[in-house]
C-alpha positions, -999 to +999 in steps of 0.1 A: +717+236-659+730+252-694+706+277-697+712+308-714+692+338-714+692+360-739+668+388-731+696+415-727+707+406-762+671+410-781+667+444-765+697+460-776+686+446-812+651+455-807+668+492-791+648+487-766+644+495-724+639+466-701+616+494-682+596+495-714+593+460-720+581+452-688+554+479-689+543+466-722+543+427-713+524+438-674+556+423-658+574+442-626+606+456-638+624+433-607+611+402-623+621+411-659+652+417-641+655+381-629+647+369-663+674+389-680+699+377-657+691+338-656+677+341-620+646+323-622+639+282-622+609+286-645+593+306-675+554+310-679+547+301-715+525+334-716+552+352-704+575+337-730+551+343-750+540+380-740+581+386-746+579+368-777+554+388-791+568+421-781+602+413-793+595+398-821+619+371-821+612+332-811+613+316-780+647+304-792+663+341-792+659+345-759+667+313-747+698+291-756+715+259-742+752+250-739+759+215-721+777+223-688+778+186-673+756+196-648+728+176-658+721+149-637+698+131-661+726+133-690+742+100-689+767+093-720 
């Protein structure tokens, strides 16, 4: 699957500390963690939401897609 996360990216913009974020949103720092890095299969919209919110960006700020051909469901 080809998709990106970028949570790393909105909190250097936001000049912010993952630690911080995490406190803020009621998140463990380990699973903010997994987040930032792309290690997770699925997103709570209230998290999303929650990071969203803190962030002030869109879901789409944090989360991007570039076509890999991984897909199995993309058929051309």
């Amino acid at each position: 699957m080809g998709i990106i996360v970028n949570l790393d990216v909105m909190l250097a913009k936001r000049k912010m500390a993952s630690n911080v974020l995490a406190e803020r949103i009621g998140l463990s720092e380990n699973n903010l963690s997994r987040i930032k890095k792309g290690h997770i299969k699925a997103i709570r919209f209230s998290t999303l939401g929650a990071l969203c919110r803190e962030l002030d960006c869109k879901p789409g700020d944090l989360l991007d897609y570039e076509r890999d051909g991984s897909d199995d469901w993309d058929e051309d």
